[in-house]
N, C-alpha and C positions, 0 to 999 in steps of 0.2 A: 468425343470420348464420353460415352454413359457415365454419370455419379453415380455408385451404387451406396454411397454412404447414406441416403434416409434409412435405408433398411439394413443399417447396420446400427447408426447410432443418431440422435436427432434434439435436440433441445426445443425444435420451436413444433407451435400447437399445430396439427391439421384441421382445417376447418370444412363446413360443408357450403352450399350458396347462402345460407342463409346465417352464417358465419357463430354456427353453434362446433365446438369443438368434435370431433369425433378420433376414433380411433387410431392411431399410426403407431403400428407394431415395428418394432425394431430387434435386433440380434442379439443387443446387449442387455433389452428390457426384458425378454428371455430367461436370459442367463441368471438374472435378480432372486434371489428367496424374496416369497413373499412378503407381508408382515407380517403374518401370523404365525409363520416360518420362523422369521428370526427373534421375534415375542417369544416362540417356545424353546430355542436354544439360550436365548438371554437369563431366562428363566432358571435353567437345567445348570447353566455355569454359575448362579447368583446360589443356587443353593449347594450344590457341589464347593462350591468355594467357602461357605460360612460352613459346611460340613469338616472339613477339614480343619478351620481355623479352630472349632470347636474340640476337634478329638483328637487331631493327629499328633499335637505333644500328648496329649495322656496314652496314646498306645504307643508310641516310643520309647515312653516311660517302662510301662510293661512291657519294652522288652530288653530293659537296664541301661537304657539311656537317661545320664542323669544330669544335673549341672541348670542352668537356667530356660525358665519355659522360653520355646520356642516357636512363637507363630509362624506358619507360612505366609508369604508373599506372593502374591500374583503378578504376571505378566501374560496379558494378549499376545500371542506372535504369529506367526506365517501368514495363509491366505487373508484371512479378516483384518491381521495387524496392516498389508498389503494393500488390502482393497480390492484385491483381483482375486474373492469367493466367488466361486460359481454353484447355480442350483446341479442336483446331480442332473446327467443325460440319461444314464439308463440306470433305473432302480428295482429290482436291483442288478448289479453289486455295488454299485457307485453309491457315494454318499457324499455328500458337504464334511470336513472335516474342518474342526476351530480347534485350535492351539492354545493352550492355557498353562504356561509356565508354573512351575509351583516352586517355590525357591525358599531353601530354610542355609543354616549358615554352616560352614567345612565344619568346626569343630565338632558339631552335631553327629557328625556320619565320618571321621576318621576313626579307625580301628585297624589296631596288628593286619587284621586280615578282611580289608577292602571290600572283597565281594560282597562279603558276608553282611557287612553295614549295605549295600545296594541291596541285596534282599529282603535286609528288617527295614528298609525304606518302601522298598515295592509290598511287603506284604503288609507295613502298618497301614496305608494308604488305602489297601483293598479290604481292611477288616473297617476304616472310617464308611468307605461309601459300600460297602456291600451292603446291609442292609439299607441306604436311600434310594442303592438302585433297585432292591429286589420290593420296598415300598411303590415304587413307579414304574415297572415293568421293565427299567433297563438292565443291558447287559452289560458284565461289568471284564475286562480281561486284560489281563498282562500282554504287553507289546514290547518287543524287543529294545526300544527307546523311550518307551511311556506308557501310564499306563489309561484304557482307553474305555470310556462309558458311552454305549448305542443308546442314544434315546428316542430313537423314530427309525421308522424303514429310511430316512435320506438323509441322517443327521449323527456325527457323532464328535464326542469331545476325547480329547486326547489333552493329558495329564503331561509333558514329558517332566521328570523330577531333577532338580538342580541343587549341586551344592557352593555355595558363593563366599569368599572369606570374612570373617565373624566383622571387623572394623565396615569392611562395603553393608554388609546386613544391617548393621546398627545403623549406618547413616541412612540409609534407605527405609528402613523402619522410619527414624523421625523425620523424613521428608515426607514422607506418604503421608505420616502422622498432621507434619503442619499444614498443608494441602489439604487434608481433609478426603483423600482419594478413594480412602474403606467405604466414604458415605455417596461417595460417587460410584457406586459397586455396578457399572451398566456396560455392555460390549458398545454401546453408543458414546461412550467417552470421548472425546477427544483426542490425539495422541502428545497434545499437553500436557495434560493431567494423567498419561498411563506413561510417561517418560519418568527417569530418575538419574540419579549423577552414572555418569557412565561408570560403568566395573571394567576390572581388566579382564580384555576375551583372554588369556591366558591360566587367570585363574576361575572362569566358570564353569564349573564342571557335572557334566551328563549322567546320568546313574542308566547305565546300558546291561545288556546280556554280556557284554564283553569289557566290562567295567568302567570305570570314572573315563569318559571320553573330553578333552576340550570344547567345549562350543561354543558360541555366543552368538543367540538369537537377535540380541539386539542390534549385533553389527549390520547384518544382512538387511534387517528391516531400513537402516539409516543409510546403509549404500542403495538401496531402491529409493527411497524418499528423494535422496540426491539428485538421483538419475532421472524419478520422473519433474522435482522442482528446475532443473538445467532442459530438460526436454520437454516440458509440459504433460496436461492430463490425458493427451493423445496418446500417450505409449503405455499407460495403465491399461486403456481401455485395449489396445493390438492387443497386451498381455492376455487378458481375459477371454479374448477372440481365437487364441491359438489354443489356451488349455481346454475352449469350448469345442474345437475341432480334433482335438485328443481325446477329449471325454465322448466323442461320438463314436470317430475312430477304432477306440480300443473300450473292451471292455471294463475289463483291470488294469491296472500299473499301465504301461505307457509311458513314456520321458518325465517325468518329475515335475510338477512345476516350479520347483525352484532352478533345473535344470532349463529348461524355456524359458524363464525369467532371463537365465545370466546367457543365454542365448542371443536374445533379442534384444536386449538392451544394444549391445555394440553395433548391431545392422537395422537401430528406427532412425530414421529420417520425419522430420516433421513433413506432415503435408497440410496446411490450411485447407479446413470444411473440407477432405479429402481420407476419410477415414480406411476407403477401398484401397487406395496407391499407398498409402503410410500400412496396412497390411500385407501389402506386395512384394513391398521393400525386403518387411523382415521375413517373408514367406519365402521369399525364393535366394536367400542367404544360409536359412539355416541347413538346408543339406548338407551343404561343406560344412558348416561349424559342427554340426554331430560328427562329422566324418574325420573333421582334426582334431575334437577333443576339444569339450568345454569347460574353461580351467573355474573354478570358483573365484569369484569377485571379492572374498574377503581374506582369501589363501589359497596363494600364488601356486600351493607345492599338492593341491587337490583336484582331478579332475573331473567334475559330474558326471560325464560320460563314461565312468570305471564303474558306477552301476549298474549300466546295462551291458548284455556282451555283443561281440560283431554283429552276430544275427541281430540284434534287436534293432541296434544302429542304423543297420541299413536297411531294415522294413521299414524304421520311423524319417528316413533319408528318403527313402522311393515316397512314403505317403505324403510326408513336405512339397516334394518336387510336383506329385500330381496336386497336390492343392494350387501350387505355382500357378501351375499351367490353366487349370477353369479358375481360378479368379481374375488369370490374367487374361483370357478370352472372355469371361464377363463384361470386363471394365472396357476389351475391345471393342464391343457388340456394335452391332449396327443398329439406328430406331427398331426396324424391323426386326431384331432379337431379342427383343427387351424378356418378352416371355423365356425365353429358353437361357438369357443370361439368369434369372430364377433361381430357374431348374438345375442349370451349372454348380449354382452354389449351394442351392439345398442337397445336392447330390455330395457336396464334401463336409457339409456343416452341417446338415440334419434338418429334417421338417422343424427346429428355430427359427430357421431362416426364413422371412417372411416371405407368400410366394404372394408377391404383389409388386409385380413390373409396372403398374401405373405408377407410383411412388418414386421412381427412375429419373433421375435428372437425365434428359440426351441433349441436352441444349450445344452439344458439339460431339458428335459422334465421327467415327471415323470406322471403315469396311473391317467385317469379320477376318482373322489370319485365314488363310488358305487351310491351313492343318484340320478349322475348326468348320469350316464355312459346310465341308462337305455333312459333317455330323447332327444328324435331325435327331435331338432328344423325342426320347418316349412319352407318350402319356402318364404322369403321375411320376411319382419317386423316382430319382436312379441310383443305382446300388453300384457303384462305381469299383469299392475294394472289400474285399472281406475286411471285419473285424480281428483284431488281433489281443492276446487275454496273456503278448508272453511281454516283457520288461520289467 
């Protein structure tokens, strides 16, 4: 049975006869921003963030919010907080998206009439950074859930705005304070030093289009952490491998990745140095799990799958299942397919996928399925499914 895992994911050096290092491209080294990439998003949330701390209690103020100044608070969350960011596939429309909580305290933003304080929150926020973005060419715009600064054709930050109760704020103020975390101001942080006493998910609250929603960013993050410390770094990395075959997949939108996160987590199986079968596993489960409904891992009473509708379901259900099927005919292949086990897979994962069958472990191969045996790939690319731009 072929290893396809060098050209997925690889810790050790390629060398040449002469035993000078050279090149061994892999799927997941791909998927990496570069550094200069995450140098310039580092950057964009270091001053976004001291932008805010600086103005956004005095334009609160201006708008008769009174009582004691009020710094915001930061928290890194989603893909970055994760670990499972990916560079975009197709730019555009795709982008890299970092999640940068902004959190001040309830008494702040209660008023008679709700909305209204979600408003003078969203628009104090945009009158802070409108002019830093329109100083650095970004764009700056209100999102349903946050609000969101483009700062490169592949790169954008998203703001969402929190309100958390005034006793958790203050302790969390002087934790950050003794820690010293302001002056560790880097997306390289550790999630150490970006941790604070837990809040109740109950009382942390979203400033949305449809007003103070419950949420809590940090639950989610700590049921993933769990997940991958009980199953190790192999199921971070599947993680990154499926939203890298969605982002090729589909244009736009496409299953979520927090949806495919709470997917996959329940169908990985570890597989030792086996990074192709440990993709297998959770590639050819998750058809049914989009098709029963995938409930949220931190509330039992939410289904992820109620974002998308039938139709989406079952396009992103058939595209799962043909991944199934050529990965699982890769990993079949015979020596003699090593080339075309490739092409299989750049055919569902995109020119990422390194085409370099010498890289191949076959040191126990076993005969091509019958299904696949008769099928001679083409020269160069195969275009297997259309793209899809609905979810």
């Amino acid at each position: 049975m072929p290893n396809l895992s060098p050209l997925l994911h690889t810790t050790k050096d390629l060398r040449d006869e002469s035993g000078a290092i050279i090149d061994h491209p892999t799927f997941l080294s791909s998927l990496d921003l570069t550094v200069d990439e995450k140098q310039e998003i580092d950057l964009a949330r270091k001053v976004i963030r001291q932008a805010l701390r600086d103005g956004l209690s005095q334009a609160l103020r201006n708008k008769g919010y009174e009582g004691e100044t009020c710094d915001p608070k930061f928290y890194i969350q989603g893909s970055w907080a994760y670990k499972t960011l990916n560079r975009p596939c197709q730019t555009p429309p795709q982008q890299s998206d970092v999640d940068d909580g902004v959190y001040l305290p309830l008494s702040i933003m209660k008023e008679e009439k709700p909305h209204l304080a979600i408003d003078d929150f969203f628009e104090a926020v945009h009158e802070v950074l409108k002019p830093l973005c329109d100083d650095n060419g970004w764009a700056l715009e209100r999102k349903p859930n946050c609000m969101r600064a483009v700062i490169s054709p592949y790169a954008h930050i998203d703001l969402p705005l929190y309100a958390i109760p005034d006793v958790q704020y203050t302790l969390l103020k002087a934790a950050m304070e003794a820690r010293g975390v302001t002056a560790m101001d880097s997306i390289a942080v550790c999630s150490t030093t970006q941790s604070w006493k837990k809040l109740p998910s109950d009382k942390i609250l979203l400033a949305s289009d449809r007003g103070w929603i419950k949420s809590d960013p940090l639950a989610m993050k700590e049921w993933f952490e769990m997940e991958v410390q009980d199953k190790g770094e192999q199921l971070r990395r599947v993680v990154r491998y499926i939203k890298g075959f969605r982002d090729q997949q589909w244009d736009e939108k496409g299953p979520s990745s927090i949806l495919l996160m709470a997917a996959a987590c329940p169908l990985f199986e570890f597989e030792s140095k086996r990074d192709d079968l440990a993709l297998l596993n959770v590639v050819k489960g998750i058809p049914k799990a989009l098709r029963d409904g995938v409930l949220s891992p931190i509330d039992s009473t939410i289904y992820l799958t109620d974002s998308l509708s039938e139709q989406d379901i079952q396009v992103a259900a058939e595209k799962f299942e043909t991944l199934g099927q050529y990965v699982e005919a890769a990993i079949n292949a015979s020596s003699e397919a090593k080339a075309s086990a490739c092409l299989w897979m750049r055919a569902m994962l995109g020119d990422r996928f390194p085409n370099r069958p010498d890289l191949i472990d076959d040191k126990v191969a076993v005969p091509l399925p019958a299904a696949m045996a008769a099928f001679e790939p083409e020269p160069g690319e195969l275009e297997i499914l259309e793209r899809s731009k609905s979810g």
